[in-house]
C-alpha positions as CSV (number, residue, x, y, z in Angstrom):
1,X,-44.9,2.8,-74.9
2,X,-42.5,0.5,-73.8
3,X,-39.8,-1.3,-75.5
4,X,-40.5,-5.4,-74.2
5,X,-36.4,-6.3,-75.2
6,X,-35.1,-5.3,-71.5
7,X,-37.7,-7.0,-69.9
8,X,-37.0,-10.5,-71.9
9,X,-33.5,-9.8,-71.8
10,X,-33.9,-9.9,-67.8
11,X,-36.5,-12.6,-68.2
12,X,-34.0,-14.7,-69.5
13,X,-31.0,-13.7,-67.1
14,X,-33.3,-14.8,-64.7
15,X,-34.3,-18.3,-66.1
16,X,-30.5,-18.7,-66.8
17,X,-29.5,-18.2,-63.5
18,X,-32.3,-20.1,-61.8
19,X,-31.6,-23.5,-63.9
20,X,-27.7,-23.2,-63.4
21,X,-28.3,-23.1,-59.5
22,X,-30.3,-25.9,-59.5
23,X,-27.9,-27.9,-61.8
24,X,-25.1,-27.3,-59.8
25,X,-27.2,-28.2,-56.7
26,X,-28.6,-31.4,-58.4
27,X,-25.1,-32.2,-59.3
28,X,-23.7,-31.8,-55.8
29,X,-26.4,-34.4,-54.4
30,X,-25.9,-36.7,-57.1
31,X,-21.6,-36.4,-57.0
32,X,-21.3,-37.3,-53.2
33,X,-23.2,-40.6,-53.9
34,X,-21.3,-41.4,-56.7
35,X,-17.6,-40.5,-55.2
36,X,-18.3,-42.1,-51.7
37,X,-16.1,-44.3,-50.1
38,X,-17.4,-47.0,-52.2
39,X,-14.9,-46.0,-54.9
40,X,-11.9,-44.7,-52.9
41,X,-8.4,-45.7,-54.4
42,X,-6.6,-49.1,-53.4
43,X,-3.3,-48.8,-51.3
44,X,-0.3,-49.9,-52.4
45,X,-0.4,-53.1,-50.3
46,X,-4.1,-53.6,-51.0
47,X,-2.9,-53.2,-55.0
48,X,0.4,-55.6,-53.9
49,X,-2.1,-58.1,-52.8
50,X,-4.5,-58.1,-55.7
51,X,-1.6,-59.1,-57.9
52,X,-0.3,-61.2,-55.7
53,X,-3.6,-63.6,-55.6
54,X,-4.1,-62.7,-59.4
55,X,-0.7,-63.7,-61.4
56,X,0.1,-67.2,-61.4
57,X,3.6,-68.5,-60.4
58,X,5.3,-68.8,-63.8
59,X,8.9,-70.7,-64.3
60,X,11.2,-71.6,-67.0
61,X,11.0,-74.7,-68.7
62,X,13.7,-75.8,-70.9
63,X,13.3,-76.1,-75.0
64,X,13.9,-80.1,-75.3
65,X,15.4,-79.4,-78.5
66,X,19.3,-78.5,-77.7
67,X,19.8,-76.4,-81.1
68,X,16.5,-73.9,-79.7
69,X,18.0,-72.8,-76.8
70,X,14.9,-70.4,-76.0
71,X,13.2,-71.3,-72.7
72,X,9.5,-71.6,-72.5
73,X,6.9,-71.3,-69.5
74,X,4.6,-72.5,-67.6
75,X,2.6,-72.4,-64.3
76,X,4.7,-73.8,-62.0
77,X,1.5,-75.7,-60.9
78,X,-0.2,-77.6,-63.1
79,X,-3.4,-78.3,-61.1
80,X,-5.1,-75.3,-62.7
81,X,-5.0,-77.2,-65.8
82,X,-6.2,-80.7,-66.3
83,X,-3.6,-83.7,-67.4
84,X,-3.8,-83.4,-70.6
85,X,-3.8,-79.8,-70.7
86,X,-1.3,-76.8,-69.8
87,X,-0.4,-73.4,-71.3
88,X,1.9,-70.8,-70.8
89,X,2.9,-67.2,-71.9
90,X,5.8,-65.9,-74.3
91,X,6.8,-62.6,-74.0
92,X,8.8,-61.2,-76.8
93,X,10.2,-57.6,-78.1
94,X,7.6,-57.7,-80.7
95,X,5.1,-58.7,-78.2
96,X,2.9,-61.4,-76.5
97,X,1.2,-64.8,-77.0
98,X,-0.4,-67.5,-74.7
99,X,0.0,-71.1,-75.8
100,X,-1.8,-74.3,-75.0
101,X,-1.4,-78.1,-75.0
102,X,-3.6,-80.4,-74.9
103,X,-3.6,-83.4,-76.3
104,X,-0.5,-83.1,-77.7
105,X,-1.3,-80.8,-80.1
106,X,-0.6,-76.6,-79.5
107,X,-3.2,-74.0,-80.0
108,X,-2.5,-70.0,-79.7
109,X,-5.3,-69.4,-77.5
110,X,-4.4,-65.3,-77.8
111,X,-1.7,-62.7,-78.8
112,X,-1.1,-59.1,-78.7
113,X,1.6,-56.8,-80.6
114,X,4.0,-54.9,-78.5
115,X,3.8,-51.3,-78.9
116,X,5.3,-50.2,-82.1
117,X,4.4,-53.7,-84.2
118,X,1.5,-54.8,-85.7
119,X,0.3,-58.6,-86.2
120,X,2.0,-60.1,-89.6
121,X,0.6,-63.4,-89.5
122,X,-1.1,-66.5,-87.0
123,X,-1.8,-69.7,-87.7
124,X,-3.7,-70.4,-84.2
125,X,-4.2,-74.4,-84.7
126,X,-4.5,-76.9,-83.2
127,X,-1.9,-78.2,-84.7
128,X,1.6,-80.0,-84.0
129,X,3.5,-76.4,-84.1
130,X,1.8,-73.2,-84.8
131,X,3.2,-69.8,-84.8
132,X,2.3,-65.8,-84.8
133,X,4.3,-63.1,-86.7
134,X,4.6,-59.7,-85.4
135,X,6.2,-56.8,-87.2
136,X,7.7,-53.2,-87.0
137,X,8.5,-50.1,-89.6
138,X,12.2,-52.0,-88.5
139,X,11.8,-55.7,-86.9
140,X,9.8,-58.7,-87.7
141,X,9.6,-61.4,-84.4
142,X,8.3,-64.8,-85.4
143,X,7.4,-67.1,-82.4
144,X,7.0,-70.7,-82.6
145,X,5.3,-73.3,-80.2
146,X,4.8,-77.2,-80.3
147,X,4.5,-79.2,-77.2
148,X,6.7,-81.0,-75.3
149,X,7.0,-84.5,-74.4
150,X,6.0,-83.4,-70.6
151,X,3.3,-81.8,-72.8
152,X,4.2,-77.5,-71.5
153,X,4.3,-75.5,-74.6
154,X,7.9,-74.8,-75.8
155,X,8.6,-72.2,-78.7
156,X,11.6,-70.5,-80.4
157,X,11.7,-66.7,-81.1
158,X,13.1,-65.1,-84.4
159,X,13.8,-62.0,-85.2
């Protein structure tokens, strides 16, 4: 009598290889449809020209208070935003925050830490000045913002 363990043990080599070919075939099919030229990279003037049409002009606009001599911005066109309406973007060492006016008062519409620091404290608004906190292990960045007269958001940075 026969021992049946070789001829499972080749029973199963078999099955083994027979559902890895047909995976790898399967997966071959299914890869050149999914990695067509549908998905092929950008070029760098392609990539140049996506930014381009994506990132708004943005300019400096003087702190009307001479004893906060920071600079804050805006888009250097406003008819994006309605009249009573404009924002702009502060970009610190401790890290980022976008700023809106509108109706005279300023609201932090969003913020994000810089690598390295975490977020100590917001308060968002609306209100006539609001301000975000940002810290590291060895820095802490406060920023600022109240609107202008011209009604651009204008902040001061301390660190």
């Amino acid at each position: 009598m026969r021992s049946p363990l070789p001829l499972a043990v080749a029973g199963w080599l078999i099955a083994g290889s027979l559902a890895t070919a047909t995976g790898v075939a399967v997966i071959g099919l299914l890869g050149e449809s999914l990695t067509s030229s549908a998905h092929r990279p950008l070029s760098a003037a392609e990539i140049d020209e996506a930014l381009a049409a994506a990132t708004p002009a943005i300019t400096a606009h003087p702190s009307p208070d001479a004893t906060h001599p920071t600079a804050a911005t805006h888009p250097a066109s406003a008819a994006s935003a309605g009249p009573s309406e404009r924002s702009g973007l502060i970009s610190t060492e401790g890290g980022t925050a976008i700023a809106r006016c509108e109706k005279g008062l300023v609201t932090l519409r969003a913020w994000s830490p810089a690598q390295g620091f975490q977020t100590k404290d917001v308060d968002r608004g609306p209100d006539r000045r609001v301000r975000v906190e940002f810290e590291s292990e060895e820095t802490e960045v406060k920023i600022e913002v109240w609107c202008s007269p011209s009604g651009f958001p204008v902040h001061t940075v301390d660190d």
